[in-house]
N, C-alpha and C positions, 0 to 999 in steps of 0.2 A: 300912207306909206307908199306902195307903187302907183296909185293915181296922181300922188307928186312926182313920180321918178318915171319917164319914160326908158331911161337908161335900163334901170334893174328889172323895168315890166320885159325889155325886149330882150336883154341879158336872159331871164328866164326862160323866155318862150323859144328865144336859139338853144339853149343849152335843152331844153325839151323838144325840138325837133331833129336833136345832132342824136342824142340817149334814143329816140325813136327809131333812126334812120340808125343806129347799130356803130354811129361814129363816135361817140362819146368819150369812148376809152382812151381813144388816138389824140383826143384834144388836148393841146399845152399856150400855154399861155399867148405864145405871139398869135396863134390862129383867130384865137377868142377877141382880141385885141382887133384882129383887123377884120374878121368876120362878122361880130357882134356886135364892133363898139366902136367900128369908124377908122381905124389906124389908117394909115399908108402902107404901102407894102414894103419900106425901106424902115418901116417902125424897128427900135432894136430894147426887147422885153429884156435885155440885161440893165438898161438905166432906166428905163419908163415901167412902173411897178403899176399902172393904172390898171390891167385887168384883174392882177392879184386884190388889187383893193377895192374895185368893184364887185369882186367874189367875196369879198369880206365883208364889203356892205350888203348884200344879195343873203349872205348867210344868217347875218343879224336882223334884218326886216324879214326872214319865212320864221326867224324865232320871234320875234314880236308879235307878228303877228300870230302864231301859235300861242302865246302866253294870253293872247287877251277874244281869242278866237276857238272855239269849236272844231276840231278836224272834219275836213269833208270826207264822208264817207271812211270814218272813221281811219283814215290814212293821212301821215304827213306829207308835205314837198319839202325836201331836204337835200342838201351837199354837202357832203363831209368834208373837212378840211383838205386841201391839197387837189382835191377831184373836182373835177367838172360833170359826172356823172348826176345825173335826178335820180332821185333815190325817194320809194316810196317806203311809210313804214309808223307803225305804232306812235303813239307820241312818248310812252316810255320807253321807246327804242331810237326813237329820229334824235327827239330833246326831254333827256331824260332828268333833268335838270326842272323843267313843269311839270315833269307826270303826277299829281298826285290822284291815288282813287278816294273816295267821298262816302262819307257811311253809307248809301244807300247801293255802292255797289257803280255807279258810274264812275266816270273818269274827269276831272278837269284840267286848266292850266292853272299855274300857279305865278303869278305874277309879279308877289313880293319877293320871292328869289333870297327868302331869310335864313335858306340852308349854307346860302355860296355855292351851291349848284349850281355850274351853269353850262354845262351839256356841251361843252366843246373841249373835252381832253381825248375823243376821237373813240368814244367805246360806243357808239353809236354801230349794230350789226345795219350792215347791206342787206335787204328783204328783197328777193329777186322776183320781179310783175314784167307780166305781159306790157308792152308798149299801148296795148289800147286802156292796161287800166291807169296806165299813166296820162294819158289824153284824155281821158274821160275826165280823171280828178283834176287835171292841172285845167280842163275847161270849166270844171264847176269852180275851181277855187279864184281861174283868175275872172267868174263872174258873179262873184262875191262883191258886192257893193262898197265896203271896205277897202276892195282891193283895187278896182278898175273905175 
């Protein structure tokens, strides 16, 4: 997944140091474009949908990967539709769409997706972390061998 993608591994890792550094909120698409992912500064994000849709792939591969993966430290990496924010959070709160618990009381993902769940109609709550336990997790997750 991101060890093929340099694009969505560095996509991540800007959008996790812009959420660190307290800028995230301010982020709109031409920034992300020319900040993140190479534009020109004459880029114009009214015809070129490329960051939109690199957010769209960025959102669909931290779900895949969650559907066939383990949370690190028992927390997702997540972006809700429309935001650029990292959002840390439960896996029945990030994508609640895998959440199922297991008789014995733990939690897995759910992979065959036989409900039509699928965790992106935006009822996903914001869990609001400290910036280092978002660096902590987004260091252990992007040094997940899976991932990197």
């Amino acid at each position: 997944m991101f060890q093929r993608s340099p694009v969505l591994s560095g996509l991540l890792r800007y959008l996790v140091n812009e959420t660190i550094a307290g800028r995230a909120a301010t982020l709109k698409s031409f920034i992300v474009a020319v900040d993140a992912l190479g534009r020109k500064e004459d880029f114009d994000s009214a015809s070129d949908s490329s960051a939109r849709v690199q957010m769209g792939r960025l959102r669909k591969a931290l779900e895949s990967y969650y559907s066939h993966n383990t949370a690190v430290d028992s927390e997702c990496i997540y972006l809700q539709p429309g935001s650029y924010i990292v959002r840390l959070a439960p896996l029945s709160v990030a994508y609640p769409g895998l959440y199922r618990p297991t008789p014995d009381g733990s939690v897995s993902a759910r992979a065959d997706r036989a409900d039509g769940a699928d965790g992106a109609d935006g009822a996903a709550q914001s869990i609001s972390v400290k910036p280092q336990t978002i660096l902590h997790t987004l260091t252990r997750f992007i040094g997940h061998p899976y991932v990197l």
